[in-house]
C-alpha positions, 0 to 999 in steps of 0.5 A: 500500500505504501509503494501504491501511495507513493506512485499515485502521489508521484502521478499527480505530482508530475501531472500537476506540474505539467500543467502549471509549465504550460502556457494559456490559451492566448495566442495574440499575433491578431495585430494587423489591424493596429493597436487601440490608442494608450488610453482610458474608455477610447474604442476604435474606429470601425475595423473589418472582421475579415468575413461576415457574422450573423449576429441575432439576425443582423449580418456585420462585417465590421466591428468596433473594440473597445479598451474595456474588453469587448467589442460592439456592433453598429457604434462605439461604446465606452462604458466602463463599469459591467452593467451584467449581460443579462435582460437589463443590459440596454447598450449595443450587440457586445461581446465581451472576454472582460467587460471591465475598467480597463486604463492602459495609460499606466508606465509599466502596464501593456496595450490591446491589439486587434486584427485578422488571421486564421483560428482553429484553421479558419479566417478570424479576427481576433483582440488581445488585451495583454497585460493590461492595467485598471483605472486610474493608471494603475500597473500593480496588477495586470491581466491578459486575456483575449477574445477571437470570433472565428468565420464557422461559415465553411460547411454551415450557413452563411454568417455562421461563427464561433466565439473564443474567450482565452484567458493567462490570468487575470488578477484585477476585476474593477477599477477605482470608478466602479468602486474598487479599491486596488482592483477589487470589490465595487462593481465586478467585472462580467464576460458573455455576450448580450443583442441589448434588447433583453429579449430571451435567448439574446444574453448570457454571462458566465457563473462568476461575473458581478461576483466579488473575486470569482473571476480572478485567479484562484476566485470559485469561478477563476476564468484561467482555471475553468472551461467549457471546451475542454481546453483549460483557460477557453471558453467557446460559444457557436453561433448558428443562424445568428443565435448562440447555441448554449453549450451542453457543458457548463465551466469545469474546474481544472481540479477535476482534469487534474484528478484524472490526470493523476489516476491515469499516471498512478494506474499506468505506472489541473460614471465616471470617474469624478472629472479626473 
């Protein structure tokens, strides 16, 4: 029994260290498209998607990205504290890795770049917010995260797409004018996806958002640590005729995959901001 003890302790040992050596899923290179001014609450101007998305019956070409980690059809946004993407979510078509306050005006801290590629071995377009700081200017924390919308079109109908939402970490969740203190607390940050019509079937955010600490690493709901795609870090939404097909899969724990890992290697021997 001690020398099966021993094995299996070695098993997940080896499997948990295997998996703390791998990088996340951000991939970045979508940068062709440019870099979103250094700055707090700015968006860019509209750039191409490189294919056409059906997005709750509308088709878009163009999309708009904004500092705070989302993305808008039709017009910019600047929000800056998450409203939650649920049926009182009044604002335009979003989809959002982060909807945050996020301030890339701090010394030290990182940028947001976007553009066109190929993803998953098809046309995409594709943001990533790389470490990146929270208002006002502050760098003591930064995440990386990252959004890709994938032309699923080939085989399916036209405007057909896939959403991806990558995460390396994320150790802030609010800023100082939705009422954090240090990046936490105040109104928390929120990821999914809303039409901003509040009808039915047209919003949906993951467990965690609004939630003080879920979403930050090592939080219950940590978005580094979960899926919904078997790809640890990933979170992956198809849009089918312009609706999004909810997946059969809610997040998982790396915890779980951890376990198995460990089994298998025993057995075979994881507003505004006051005028600043």
């Amino acid at each position: 029994m001690q020398l099966i003890s021993r094995k299996f302790a070695t098993g997940l040992t080896l499997a948990i260290a295997s998996l703390a050596a791998q990088a996340g899923p951000v991939v970045g290179g979508f940068t062709n498209g440019g870099t979103v001014a250094i700055c707090d609450d700015c968006s860019t101007a509209s750039t191409s998607l490189g294919f056409t998305a059906n997005y709750f019956g509308t088709s878009y070409n163009s999309t708009f990205v904004s500092n705070n980690g989302y993305v808008t059809f039709g017009a910019t946004q600047s929000t800056f504290t998450a409203t939650g993407l649920t049926a009182a979510y009044g604002g335009l078509p979003i989809i959002a890795a982060f909807f945050s306050d996020v301030d890339t005006r701090g010394n030290g801290g990182g940028n947001v770049k976007y553009g066109t590629g190929t993803y998953a071995g098809a046309n995409a377009f594709g943001v990533t917010w790389n470490l990146v700081g929270y208002y006002g200017s502050h760098v003591d924390k930064l995440n990386t995260f990252e959004l890709i919308l994938v032309d699923a079109s080939a085989g399916n109908s036209a405007g057909d797409f896939d959403i991806y939402f990558n995460y390396d970490q994320i150790q802030w969740e609010t800023g100082d004018a939705s009422g954090g203190t240090g990046g936490f607390g105040g109104t928390s940050a929120s990821v999914g996806y809303a039409r901003g019509t509040g009808a039915a079937g047209t919003y949906a955010q993951l467990a965690g958002s609004l939630v003080n600490g879920a979403l930050l690493d090592n939080g219950p709901n940590a978005l580094v640590s979960h899926t919904n795609d078997g790809v640890t870090g990933q979170y992956k939404f198809s849009v089918r005729n312009g609706a999004v097909v909810v997946p059969n899969t809610v997040p998982e724990p790396t915890s779980l995959a951890l376990v198995g890992l460990g089994l298998a290697a025993a057995a075979g021997l994881r507003r505004r901001k006051a005028q600043a």
